[in-house]
C-alpha positions as CSV (number, residue, x, y, z in Angstrom):
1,X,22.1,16.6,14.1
2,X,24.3,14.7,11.7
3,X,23.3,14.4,7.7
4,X,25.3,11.4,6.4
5,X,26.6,12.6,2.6
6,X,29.2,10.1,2.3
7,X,29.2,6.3,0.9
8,X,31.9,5.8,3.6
9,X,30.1,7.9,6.0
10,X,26.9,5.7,6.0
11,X,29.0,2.4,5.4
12,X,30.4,3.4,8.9
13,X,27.1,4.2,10.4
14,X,25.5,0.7,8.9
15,X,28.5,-1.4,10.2
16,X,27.6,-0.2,13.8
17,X,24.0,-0.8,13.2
18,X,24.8,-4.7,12.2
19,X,25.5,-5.2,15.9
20,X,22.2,-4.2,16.7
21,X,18.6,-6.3,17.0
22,X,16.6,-4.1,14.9
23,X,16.9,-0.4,13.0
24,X,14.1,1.7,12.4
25,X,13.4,3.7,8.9
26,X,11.8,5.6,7.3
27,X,11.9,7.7,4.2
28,X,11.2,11.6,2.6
29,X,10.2,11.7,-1.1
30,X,8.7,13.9,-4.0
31,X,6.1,12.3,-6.3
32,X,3.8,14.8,-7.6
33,X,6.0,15.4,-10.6
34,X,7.3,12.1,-11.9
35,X,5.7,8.5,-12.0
36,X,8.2,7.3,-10.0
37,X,9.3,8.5,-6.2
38,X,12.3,11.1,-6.0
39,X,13.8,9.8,-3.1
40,X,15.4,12.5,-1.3
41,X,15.8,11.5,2.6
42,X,16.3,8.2,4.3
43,X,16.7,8.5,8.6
44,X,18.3,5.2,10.3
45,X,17.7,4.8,13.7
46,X,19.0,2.5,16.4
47,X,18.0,1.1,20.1
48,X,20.6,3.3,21.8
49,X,20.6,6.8,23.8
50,X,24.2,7.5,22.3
51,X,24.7,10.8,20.7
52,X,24.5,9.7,16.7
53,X,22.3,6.7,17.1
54,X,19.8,8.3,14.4
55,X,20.8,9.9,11.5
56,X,19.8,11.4,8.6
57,X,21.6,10.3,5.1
58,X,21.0,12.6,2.0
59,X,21.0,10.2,-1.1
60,X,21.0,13.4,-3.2
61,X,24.9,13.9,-2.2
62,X,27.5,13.5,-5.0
63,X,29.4,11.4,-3.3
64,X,26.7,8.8,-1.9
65,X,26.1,5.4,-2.8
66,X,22.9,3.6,-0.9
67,X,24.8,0.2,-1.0
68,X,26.1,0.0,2.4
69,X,22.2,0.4,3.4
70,X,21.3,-2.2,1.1
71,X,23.7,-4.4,2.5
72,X,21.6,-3.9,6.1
73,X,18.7,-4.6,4.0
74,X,20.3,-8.0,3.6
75,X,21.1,-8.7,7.2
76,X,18.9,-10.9,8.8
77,X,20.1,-10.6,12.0
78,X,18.5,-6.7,11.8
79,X,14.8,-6.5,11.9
80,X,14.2,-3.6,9.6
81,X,11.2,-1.5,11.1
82,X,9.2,0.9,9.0
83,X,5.7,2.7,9.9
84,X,3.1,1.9,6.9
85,X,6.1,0.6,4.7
86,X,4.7,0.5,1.3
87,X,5.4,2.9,-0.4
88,X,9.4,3.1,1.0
89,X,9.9,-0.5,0.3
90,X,8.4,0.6,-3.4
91,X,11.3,3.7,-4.1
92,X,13.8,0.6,-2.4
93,X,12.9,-2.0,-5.2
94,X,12.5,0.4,-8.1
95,X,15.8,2.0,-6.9
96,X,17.7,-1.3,-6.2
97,X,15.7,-4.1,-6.7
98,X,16.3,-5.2,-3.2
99,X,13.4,-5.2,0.2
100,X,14.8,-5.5,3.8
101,X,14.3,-8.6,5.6
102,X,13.5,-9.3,8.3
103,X,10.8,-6.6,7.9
104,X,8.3,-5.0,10.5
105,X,5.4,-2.8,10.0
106,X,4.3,-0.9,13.3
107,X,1.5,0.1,11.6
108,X,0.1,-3.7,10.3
109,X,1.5,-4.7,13.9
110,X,-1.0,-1.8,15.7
111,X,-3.9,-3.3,13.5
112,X,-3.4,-6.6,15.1
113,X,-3.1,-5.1,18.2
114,X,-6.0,-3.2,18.3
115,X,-5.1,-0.1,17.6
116,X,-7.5,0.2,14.5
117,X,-7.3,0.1,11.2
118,X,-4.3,2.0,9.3
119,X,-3.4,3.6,12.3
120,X,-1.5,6.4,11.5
121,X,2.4,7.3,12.9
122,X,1.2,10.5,14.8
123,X,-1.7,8.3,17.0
124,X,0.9,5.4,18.0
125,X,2.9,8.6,19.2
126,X,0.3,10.0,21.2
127,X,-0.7,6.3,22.9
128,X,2.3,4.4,23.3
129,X,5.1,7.0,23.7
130,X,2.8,9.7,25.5
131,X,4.4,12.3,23.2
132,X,3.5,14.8,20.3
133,X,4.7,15.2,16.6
134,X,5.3,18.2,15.0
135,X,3.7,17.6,11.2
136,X,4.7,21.4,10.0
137,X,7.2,20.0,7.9
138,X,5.6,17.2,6.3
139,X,5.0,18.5,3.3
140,X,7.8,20.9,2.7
141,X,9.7,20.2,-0.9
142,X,12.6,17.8,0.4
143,X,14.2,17.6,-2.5
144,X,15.6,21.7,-2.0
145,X,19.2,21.6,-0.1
146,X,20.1,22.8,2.7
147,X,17.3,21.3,5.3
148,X,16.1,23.6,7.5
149,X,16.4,22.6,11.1
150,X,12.9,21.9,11.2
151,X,13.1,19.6,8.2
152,X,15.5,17.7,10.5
153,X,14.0,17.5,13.6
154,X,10.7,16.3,11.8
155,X,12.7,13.4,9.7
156,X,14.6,12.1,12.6
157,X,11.1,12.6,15.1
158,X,10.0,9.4,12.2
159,X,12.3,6.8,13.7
160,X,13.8,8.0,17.2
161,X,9.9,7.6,18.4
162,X,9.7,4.2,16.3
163,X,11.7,2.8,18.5
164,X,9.7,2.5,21.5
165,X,6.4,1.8,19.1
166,X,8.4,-1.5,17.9
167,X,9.2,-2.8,21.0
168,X,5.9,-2.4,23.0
169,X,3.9,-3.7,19.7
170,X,6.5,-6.4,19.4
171,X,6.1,-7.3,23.1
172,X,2.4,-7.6,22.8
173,X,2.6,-10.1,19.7
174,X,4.7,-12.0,21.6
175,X,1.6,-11.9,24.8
176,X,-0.9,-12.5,22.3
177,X,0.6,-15.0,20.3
178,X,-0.3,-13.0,16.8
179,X,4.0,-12.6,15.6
180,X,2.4,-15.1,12.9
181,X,-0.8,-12.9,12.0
182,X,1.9,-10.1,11.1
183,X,3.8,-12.3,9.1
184,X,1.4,-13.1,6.9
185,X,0.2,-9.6,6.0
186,X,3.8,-8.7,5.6
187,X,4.3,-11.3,2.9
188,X,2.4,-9.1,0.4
189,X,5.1,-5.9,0.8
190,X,8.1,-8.3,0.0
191,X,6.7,-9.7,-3.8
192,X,7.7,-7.5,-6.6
193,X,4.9,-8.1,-8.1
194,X,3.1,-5.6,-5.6
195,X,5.0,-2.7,-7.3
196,X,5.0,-3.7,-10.9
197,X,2.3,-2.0,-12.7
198,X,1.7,-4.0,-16.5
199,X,0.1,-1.6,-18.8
200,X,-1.9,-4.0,-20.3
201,X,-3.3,-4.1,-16.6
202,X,-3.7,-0.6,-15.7
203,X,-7.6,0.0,-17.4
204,X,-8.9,-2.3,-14.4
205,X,-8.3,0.9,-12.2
206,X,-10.4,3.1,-14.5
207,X,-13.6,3.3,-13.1
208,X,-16.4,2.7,-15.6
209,X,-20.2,2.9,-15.7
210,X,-20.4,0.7,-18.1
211,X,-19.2,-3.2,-18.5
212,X,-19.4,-3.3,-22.6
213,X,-16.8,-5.0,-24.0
214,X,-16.5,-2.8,-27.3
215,X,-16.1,0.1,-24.8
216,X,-13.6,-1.2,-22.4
217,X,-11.3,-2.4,-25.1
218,X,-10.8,0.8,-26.0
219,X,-10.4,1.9,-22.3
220,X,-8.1,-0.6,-22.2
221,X,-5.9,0.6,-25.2
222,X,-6.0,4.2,-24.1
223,X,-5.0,3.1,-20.5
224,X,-2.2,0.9,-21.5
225,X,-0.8,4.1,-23.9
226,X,-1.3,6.5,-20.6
227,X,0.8,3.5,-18.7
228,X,4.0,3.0,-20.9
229,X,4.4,6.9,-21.4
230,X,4.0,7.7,-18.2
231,X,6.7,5.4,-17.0
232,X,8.8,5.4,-19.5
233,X,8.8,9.8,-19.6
234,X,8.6,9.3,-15.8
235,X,5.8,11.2,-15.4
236,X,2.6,11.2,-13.4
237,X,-0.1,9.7,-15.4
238,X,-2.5,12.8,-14.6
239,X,0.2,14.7,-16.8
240,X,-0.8,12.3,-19.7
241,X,-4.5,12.5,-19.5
242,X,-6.7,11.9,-16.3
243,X,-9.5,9.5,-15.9
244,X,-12.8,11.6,-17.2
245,X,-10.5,12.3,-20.0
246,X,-9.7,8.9,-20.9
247,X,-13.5,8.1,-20.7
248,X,-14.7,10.9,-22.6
249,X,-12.0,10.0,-25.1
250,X,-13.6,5.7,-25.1
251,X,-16.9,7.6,-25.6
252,X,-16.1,9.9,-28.5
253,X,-13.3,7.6,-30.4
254,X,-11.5,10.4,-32.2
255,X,-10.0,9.5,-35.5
256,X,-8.2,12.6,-36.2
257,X,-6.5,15.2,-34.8
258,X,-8.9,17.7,-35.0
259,X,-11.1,15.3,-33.5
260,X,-9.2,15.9,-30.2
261,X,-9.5,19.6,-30.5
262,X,-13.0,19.0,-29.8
263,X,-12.5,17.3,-26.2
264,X,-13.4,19.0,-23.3
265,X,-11.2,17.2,-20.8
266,X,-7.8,16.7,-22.4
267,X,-5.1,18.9,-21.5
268,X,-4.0,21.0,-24.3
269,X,-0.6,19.8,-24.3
270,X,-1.9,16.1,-25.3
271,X,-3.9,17.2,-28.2
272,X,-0.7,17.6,-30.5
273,X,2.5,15.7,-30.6
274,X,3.5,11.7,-29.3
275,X,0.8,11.7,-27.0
276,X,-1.6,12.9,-29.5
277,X,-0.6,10.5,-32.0
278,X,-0.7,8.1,-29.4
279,X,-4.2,8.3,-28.1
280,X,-5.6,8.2,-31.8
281,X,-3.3,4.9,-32.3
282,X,-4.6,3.2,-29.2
283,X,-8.6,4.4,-30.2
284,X,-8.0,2.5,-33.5
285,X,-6.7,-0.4,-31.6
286,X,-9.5,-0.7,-29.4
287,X,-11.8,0.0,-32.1
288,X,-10.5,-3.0,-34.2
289,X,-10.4,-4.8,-31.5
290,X,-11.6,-8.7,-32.4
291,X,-14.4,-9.9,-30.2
292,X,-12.3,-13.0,-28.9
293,X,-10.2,-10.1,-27.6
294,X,-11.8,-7.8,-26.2
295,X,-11.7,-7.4,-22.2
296,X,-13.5,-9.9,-20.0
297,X,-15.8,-8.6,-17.0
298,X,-15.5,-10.4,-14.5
299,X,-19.6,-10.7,-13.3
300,X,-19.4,-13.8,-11.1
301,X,-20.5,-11.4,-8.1
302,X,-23.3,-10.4,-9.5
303,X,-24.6,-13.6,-10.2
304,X,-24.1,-15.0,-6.3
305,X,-27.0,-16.5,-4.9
306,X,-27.0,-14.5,-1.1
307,X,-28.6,-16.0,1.5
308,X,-29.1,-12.5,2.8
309,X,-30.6,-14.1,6.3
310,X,-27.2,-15.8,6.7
311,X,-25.4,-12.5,5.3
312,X,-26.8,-10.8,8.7
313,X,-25.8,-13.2,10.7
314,X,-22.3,-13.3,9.5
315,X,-21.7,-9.9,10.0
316,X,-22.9,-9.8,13.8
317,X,-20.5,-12.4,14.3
318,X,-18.0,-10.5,12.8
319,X,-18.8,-7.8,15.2
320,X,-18.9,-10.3,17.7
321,X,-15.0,-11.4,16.9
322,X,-14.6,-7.9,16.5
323,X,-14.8,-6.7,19.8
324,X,-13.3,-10.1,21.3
325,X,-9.9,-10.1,19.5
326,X,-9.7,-6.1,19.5
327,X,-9.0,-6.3,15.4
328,X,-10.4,-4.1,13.0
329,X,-13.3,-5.6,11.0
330,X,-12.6,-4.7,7.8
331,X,-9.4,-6.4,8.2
332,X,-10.9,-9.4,9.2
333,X,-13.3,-9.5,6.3
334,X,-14.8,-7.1,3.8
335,X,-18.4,-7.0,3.0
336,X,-17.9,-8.8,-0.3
337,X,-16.2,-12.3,1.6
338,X,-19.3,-11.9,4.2
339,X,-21.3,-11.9,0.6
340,X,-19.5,-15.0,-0.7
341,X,-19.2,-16.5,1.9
342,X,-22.9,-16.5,2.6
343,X,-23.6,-17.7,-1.1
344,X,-21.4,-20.5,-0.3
345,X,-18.2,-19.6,-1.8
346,X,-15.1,-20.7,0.5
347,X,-11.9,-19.1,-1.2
348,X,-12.2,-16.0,0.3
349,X,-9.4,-14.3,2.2
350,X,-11.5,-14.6,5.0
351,X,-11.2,-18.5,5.3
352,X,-7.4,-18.8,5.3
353,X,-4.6,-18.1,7.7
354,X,-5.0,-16.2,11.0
355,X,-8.8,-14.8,9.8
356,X,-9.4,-18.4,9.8
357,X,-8.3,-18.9,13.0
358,X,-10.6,-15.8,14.3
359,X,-13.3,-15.7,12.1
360,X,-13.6,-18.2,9.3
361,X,-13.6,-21.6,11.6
362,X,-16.6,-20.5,13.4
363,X,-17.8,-19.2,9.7
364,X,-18.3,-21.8,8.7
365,X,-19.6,-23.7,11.4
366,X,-22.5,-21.1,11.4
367,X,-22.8,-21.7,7.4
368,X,-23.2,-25.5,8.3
369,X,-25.5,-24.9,11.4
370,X,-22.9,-26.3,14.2
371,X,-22.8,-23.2,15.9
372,X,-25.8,-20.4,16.9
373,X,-25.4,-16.8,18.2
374,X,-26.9,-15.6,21.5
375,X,-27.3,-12.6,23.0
376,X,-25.2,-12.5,26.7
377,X,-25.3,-9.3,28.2
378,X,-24.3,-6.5,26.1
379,X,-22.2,-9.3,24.1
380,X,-22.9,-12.0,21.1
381,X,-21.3,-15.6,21.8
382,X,-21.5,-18.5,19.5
383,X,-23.1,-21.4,20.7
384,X,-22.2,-25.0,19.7
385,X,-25.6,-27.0,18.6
């Protein structure tokens, strides 16, 4: 099996590939030591039984350049078809700055076709292709040359079998009528501002068991100094300080160095140095912080007024368009819309674009007592009042 380790090499493969509907991809990486993704394999597949119709192209080679991929990326003639795409399209716009369009998720598509929710690569496999995938390789260190011929076979398994997963999901959006439903998921992996992390931003994914505001601005300081260091030294921000440390360190509000010496969860490397220096900094910060400053909880869902008679019935109609449109619930609607919802709020995911079309319409119907539930069989149907 071919490794590509040219820029003309894969500008030669990628030329073919333009006269093509589709390609699949998919990528290898490293993150556990950097902030960022090492990306160390990409595999290219096309619809065709010819020898060479999927490769494998090492970006680690001297003498390769990903721009004749990129330029694929830019094709919209090409579909571009990954399996849960997220985090490739993520190493592809940090890398380059660039997403591929058209773009097509098997895995989103499966979810709207009733495979379940976040399906995974291996179950589509099994189902659609009637086939097995050896996973012994999956979390061998790609970034260590040469591959071994199992590395190989594994990489290119991740796109010769996407193939035939594309094209019967895409044939079954095309029965259903749901191409749109995809869409609009898809719109989310394709804004760069799903991959751009702000510091100032990152303490909202600190988990807290407390809302003050004098403590969470200095969460907020310590989290936004983790942040910038992390990516700016590319390195994972667990290398910085973890989560209990960065609490303990809100709770304690060291002032010195020696103050750190005293911690029980921060690594000893952090306890001296820049990111010393800089934990005691951001502290102070938060510390200082002016009241009109400080962080701002959001509590309006605690303070919703849930009709929890209506909550119920929400959520066995739910269940109800559940099992009739063969989609996942909790991509439907969350428990929290089913909350707002019932408290009368109306911008909720739940109530716009294809959800509307499957759940929210007859939502609110029920909200506004058009519409009642009965029992027909082993089934629930709404019933127009």
């Amino acid at each position: 099996m071919k490794i590509l380790t040219t820029t003309q090499e894969l500008a030669t493969f990628c030329k073919a590939a333009a006269d093509y509907p589709y390609v699949t991809v998919d990528t290898e990486f490293l993150r556990e030591r950097t902030y960022y993704s090492k990306l160390c394999l990409v595999q290219i597949a096309v619809p065709s039984d010819d020898e060479g119709s999927a490769v494998l192209v090492d970006p680690l080679a001297e003498d390769m350049s990903l721009d004749p991929l990129y330029e694929l990326f830019a094709n919209e003639d090409v579909v571009k078809v990954f399996h849960a795409a997220r985090q490739d399209l993520e190493i592809f716009w940090v890398e380059a700055g660039v997403f591929p369009k058209p773009l097509f998720d098997t895995q989103v598509a499966a979810m709207v076709c009733g495979f379940g929710e976040q399906v995974g690569y291996e179950t589509l496999v099994r189902k659609i292709c009637k086939q097995g995938v050896d996973k012994t390789s999956r979390f061998t260190d790609w970034s260590r040359r040469p591959l071994s011929d199992a590395q190989k076979t594994y990489a290119l398994a991740d796109v010769t079998h996407l193939r035939q997963i594309y094209e019967y999901l895409a044939a079954e959006l095309k029965k259903t009528k749901r191409s749109h439903w995809v869409a609009e998921e898809l719109k989310i992996l394709t804004q760069p501002t799903t991959y751009e992390i702000q510091p100032q931003d990152a303490w909202r994914r600190v988990k807290t068991r407390t809302n003050s505001a004098k403590f969470l601005a200095v969460v907020r300081e310590l989290a936004q100094f983790r942040e910038s260091y992390a990516q700016s030294n590319n390195v994972p921000r667990s290398r910085v300080f973890k989560d209990d440390a960065l609490i303990e360190l809100a709770s304690t509000k060291p002032k010195t160095p020696a103050d750190l010496g005293g911690s029980r969860l921060l690594l000893r490397e952090a306890r001296k140095g820049v990111i010393a220096d800089g934990i005691l900094a951001a502290v102070k910060r938060g510390v200082n912080c002016p009241a009109e400053d400080m962080p701002k909880v959001d509590n309006s869902r605690d303070k919703l007024k849930v009709n929890p008679a209506l909550a119920d019935l929400l959520r066995v109609l739910l269940k109800s368009k559940t099992e009739s449109s063969g989609v996942a619930a909790k991509l439907i609607a969350t428990s929290a819309d089913l909350d707002q919802i019932a408290a009368g709020e109306r911008d909720v995911p739940a109530m716009t674009g294809w959800r509307y079309e499957v759940f929210g319409e007859d939502a609110l119907k029920l909200c506004e007592g058009k519409i009642a539930l009965a029992a027909n069989g082993q089934s629930v149907q709404a019933v127009s009042l």
